[in-house]
C-alpha positions, 0 to 999 in steps of 0.5 A, spaced: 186 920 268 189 927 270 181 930 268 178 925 272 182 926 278 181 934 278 173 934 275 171 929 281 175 928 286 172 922 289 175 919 283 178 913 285 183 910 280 183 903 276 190 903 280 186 903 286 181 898 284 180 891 287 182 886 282 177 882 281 171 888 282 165 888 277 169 894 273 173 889 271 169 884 267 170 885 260 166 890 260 170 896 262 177 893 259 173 893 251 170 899 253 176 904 256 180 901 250 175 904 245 173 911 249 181 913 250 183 911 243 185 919 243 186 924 248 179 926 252 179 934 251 174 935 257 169 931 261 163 933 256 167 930 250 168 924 255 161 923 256 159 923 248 165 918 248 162 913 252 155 914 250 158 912 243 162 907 245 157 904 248 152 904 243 157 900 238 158 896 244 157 887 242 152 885 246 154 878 247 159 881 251 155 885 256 150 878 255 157 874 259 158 880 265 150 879 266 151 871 266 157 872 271 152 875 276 149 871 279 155 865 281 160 871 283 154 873 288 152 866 291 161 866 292 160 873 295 154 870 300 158 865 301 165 867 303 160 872 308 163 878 303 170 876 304 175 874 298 172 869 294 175 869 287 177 862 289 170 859 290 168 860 283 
């Protein structure tokens, strides 16, 4: 985080993301599990640990994101952008 707050600082932190934000499917919590297994010396190697990461990736998991879209979109619609999360 120390790295990603310095080297983009429009970095905004999992902490200051929304709770039910696309990032937080299943998708990114596998994924930063993985990449942060150990330290990240610099956003080079952050990179080829993510394209790693990624390719090795279960593409079930990323096929239920996908599958998630389209009634986390109508909700959204619905809610006129609004809090939705109890529409689904």
């Amino acid at each position: 985080m120390h790295l990603l707050t310095h080297e983009t600082p429009d970095f905004n932190t999992p902490a200051l993301w929304p709770a039910n934000s696309p990032d937080h499917y299943q998708i990114w919590g596998k994924l930063q599990e993985r990449v942060y297994h150990s330290q990240i010396r610099d956003v080079d190697q952050l990179k080829s640990r993510l394209i790693e990461e990624w390719e090795h990736f279960h593409q079930v998991v990323i096929d239920e994101a996908v599958r998630q879209w389209r009634p986390r979109l109508r909700a959204c619609v619905g809610a006129h952008g609004g809090h939705f999360e109890h529409r689904l």
